[in-house]
MARDRENZA-897263 format. One line per 2 residues: number of its first residue (from 0); their letters; for each residue x, z, y of N, C-alpha, C, O. Coordinates in steps of 0.02 Angstrom, whole numbers, always signed. Each point is the difference from the previous one (the first is absolute). Layout:
N
NUM) a) X Z Y X Z Y X Z Y X Z Y; ...
END
This chain:
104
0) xx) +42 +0 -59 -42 +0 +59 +45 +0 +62 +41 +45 -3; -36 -97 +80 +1 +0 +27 -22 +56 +67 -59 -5 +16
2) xx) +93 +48 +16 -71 +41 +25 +46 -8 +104 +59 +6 +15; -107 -16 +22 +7 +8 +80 -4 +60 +17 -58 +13 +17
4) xx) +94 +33 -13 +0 +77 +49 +2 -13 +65 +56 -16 +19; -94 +16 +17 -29 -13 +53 -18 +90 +56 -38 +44 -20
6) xx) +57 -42 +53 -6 +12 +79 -31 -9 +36 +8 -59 +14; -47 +83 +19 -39 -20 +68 -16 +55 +41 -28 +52 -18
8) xx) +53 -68 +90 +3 +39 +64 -64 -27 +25 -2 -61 +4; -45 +91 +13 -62 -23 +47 +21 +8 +47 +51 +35 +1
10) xx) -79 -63 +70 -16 +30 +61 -19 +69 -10 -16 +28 -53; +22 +0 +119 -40 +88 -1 -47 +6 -24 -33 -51 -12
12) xx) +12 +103 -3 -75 -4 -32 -31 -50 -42 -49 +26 -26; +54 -77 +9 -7 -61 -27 -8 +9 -76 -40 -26 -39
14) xx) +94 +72 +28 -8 +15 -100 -68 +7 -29 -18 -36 -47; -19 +80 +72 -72 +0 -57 -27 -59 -7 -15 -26 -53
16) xx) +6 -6 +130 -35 -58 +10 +20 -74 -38 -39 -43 -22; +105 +43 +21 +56 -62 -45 -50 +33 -70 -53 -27 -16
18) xx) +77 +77 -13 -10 +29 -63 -83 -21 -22 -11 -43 -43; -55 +87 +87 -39 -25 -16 -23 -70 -12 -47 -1 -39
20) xx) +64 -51 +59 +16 -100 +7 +18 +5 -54 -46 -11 -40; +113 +28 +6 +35 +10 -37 -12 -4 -78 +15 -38 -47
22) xx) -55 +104 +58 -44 +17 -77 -61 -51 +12 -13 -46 -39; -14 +56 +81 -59 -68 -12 +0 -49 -28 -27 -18 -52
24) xx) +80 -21 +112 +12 -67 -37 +46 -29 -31 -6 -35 -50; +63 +52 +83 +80 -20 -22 +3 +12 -75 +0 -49 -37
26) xx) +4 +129 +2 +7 +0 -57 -54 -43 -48 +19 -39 -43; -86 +53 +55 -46 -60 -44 +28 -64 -15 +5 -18 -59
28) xx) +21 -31 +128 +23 -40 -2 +57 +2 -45 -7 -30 -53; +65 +60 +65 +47 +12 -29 -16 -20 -100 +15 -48 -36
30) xx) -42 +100 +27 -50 +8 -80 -3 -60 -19 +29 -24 -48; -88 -20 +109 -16 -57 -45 +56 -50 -21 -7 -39 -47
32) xx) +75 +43 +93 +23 -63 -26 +63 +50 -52 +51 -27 -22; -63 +91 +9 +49 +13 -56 +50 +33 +39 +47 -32 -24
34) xx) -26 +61 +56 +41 +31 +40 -25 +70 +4 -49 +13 +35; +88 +41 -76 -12 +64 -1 +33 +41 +55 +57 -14 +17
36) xx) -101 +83 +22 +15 +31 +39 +12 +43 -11 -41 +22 -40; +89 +21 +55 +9 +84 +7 +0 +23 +59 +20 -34 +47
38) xx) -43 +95 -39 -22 +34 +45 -45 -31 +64 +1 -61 -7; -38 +77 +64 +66 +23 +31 +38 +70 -18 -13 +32 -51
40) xx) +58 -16 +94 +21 +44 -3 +8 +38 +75 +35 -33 +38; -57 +90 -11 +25 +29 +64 +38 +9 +36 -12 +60 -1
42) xx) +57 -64 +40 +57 +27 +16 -18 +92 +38 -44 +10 +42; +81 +31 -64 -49 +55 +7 +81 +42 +78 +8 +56 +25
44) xx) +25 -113 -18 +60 +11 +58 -45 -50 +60 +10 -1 +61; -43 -25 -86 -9 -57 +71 -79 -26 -11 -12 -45 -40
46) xx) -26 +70 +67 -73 -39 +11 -4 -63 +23 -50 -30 +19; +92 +16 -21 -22 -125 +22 +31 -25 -71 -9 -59 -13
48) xx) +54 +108 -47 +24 -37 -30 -37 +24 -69 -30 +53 -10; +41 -108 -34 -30 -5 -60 +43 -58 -35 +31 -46 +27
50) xx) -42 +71 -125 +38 -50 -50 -20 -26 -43 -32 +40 -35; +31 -88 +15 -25 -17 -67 +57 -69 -18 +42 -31 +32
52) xx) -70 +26 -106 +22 -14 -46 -52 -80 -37 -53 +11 -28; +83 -91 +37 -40 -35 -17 +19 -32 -66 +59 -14 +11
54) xx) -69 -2 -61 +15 -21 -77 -5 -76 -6 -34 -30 +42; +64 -1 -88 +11 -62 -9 +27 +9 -59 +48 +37 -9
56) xx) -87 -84 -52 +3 -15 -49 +92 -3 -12 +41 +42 -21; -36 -108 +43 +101 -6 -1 +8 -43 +63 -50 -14 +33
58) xx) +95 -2 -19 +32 -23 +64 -32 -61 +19 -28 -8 +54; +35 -50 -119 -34 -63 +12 -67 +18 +41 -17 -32 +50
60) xx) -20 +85 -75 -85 -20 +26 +8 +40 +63 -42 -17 +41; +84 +68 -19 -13 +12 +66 +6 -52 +58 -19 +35 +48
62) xx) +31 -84 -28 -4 -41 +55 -73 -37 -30 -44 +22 +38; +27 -45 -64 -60 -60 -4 -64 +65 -13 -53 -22 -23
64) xx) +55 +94 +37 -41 +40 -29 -11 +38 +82 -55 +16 +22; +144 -4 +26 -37 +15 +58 -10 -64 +46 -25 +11 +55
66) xx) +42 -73 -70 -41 -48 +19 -76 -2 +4 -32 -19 +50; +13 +37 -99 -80 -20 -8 -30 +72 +23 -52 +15 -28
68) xx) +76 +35 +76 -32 +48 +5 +21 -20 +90 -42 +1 +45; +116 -18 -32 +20 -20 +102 -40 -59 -26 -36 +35 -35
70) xx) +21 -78 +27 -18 -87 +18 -98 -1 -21 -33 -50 +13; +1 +114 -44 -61 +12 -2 -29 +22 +70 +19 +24 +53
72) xx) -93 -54 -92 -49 +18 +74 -17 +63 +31 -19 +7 +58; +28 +54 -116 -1 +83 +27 +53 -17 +55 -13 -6 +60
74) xx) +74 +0 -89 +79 +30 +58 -3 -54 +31 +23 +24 +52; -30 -69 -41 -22 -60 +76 -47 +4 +32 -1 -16 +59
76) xx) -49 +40 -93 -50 -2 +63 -13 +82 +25 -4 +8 +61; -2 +39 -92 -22 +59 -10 +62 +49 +14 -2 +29 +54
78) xx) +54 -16 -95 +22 +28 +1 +83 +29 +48 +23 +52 +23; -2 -133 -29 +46 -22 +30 -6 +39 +62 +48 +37 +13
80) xx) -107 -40 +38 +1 +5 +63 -25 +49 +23 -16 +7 +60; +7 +37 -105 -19 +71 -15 +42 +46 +2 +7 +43 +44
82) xx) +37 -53 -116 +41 +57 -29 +83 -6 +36 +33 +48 +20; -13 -119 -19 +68 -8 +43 +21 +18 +64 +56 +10 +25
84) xx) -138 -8 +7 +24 +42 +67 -18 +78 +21 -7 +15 +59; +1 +30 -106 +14 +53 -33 +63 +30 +1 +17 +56 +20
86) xx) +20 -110 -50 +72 +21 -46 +30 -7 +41 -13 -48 +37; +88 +105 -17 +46 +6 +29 +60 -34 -28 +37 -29 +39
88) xx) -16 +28 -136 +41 -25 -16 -26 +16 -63 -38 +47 -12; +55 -79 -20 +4 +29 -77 +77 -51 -22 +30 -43 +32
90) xx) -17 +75 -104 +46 -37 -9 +4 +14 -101 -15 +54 -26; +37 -120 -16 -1 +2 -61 +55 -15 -35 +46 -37 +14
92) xx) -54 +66 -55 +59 +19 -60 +1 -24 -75 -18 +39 -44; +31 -83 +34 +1 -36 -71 +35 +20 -61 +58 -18 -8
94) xx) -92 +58 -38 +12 +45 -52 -22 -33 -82 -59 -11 -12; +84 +4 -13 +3 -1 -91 -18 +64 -49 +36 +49 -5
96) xx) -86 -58 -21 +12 +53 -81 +24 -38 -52 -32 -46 -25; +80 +62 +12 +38 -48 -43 -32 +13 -70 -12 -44 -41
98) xx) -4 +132 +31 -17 +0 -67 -82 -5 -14 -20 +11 -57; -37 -30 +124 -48 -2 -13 -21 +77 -14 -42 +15 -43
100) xx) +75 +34 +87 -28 +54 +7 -52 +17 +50 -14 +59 +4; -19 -102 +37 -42 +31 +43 -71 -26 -28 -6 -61 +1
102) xx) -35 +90 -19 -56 -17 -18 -59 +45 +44 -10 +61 +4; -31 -134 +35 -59 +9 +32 -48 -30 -15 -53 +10 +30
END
């Protein structure tokens, strides 16, 4: 499994609001095309920040898998112009389970 550790700094105050969007739609979406989520997770030092964790089968299917979730009609029309101007920074981290130890 491929997995994105991911980061994200909101604007001030901005975290619940990103978050609630978040769980609504983003992860559903996420689901349908096969892309597993973990957490979020809190940052319990900093209220704008929060972590999670996105899954990918193996390396090949992550680009043509977050293709079809940036180049869909949720994150172009809906979401895109929503949730990006929210975010202060986030930033991602490209990680391997080599032995197929993470199971979600």
């Amino acid at each position: 499994m491929i997995i994105e550790m991911r980061t994200y700094r909101t604007k001030a105050g901005k975290r619940a609001e990103f978050l609630e969007i978040f769980f609504a739609k983003s992860i559903p979406a996420h689901a349908e095309i096969g892309m597993k989520i973990l957490g979020p997770f809190l940052s319990i030092e900093d209220p704008d920040t929060f972590f999670f964790m996105r899954g990918f089968p193996d390396l090949a299917s992550r680009e043509p898998m977050k293709a079809k979730f940036y180049e869909g009609e949720l994150w172009k029309s809906e979401l895109e112009n929503v949730l990006m101007p929210m975010l202060e920074k986030y930033d991602v981290v490209l990680v391997e389970d080599p032995e197929n130890l993470v199971h979600w």
